[in-house]
C-alpha positions in Angstrom: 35.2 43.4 41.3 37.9 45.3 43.3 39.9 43.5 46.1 40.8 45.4 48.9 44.4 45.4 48.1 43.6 46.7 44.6 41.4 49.3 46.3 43.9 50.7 48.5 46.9 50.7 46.0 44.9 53.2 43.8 43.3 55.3 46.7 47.0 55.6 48.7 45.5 57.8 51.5 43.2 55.2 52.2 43.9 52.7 54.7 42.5 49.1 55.8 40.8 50.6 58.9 39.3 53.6 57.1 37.7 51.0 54.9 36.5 48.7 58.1 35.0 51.6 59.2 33.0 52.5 55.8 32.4 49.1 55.9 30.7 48.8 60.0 29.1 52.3 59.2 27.3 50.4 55.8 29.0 53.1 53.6 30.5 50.1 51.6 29.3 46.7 51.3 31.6 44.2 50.6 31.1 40.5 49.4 32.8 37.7 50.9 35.0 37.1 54.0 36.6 39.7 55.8 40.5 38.2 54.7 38.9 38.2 50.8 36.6 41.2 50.5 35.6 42.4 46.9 33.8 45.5 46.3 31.5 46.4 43.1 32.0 49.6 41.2 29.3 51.3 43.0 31.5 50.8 46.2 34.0 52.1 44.4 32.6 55.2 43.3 31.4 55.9 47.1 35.0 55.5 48.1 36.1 58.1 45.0 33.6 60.2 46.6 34.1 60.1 50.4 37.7 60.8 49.8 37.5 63.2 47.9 34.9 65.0 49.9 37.2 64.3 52.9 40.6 65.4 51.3 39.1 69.0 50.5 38.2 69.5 54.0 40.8 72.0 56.0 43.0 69.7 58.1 40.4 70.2 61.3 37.9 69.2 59.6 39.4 66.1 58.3 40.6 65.3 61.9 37.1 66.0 62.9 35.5 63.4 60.7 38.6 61.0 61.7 37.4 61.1 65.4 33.9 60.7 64.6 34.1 57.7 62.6 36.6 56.4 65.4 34.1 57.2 67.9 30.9 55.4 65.8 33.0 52.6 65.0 33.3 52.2 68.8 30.0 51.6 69.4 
């Protein structure tokens, strides 16, 4: 299992609120308190994914996803 910290030293791009917001949409499911979370390998394969999908967007697009997940997050 991955701890949060562990997960965003190796993904640097990735923030805490990026994950919270994987996390609210059910993109990755975490075990255990909010201050402790651990993710599985699956989770972190989904995060290896998303940001890689993400990063190869033009710079519109990636603000475009940015301000959608914002806006979902919000609700």
């Amino acid at each position: 299992m991955t701890t949060l910290a562990e997960l965003l030293t190796v993904h640097r791009g990735l923030t805490e609120v990026h994950v919270e917001r994987w996390v609210a949409r059910g993109l990755l499911r975490p075990v255990g308190p909010l201050e402790a979370w651990k993710f599985e390998s699956v989770d972190i394969a989904r995060v290896r994914l998303l940001a890689r999908a993400i990063a190869a967007q033009p710079p519109q697009t990636r603000e475009a996803i940015a301000s959608a997940l914002q806006r979902l997050s919000q609700r």
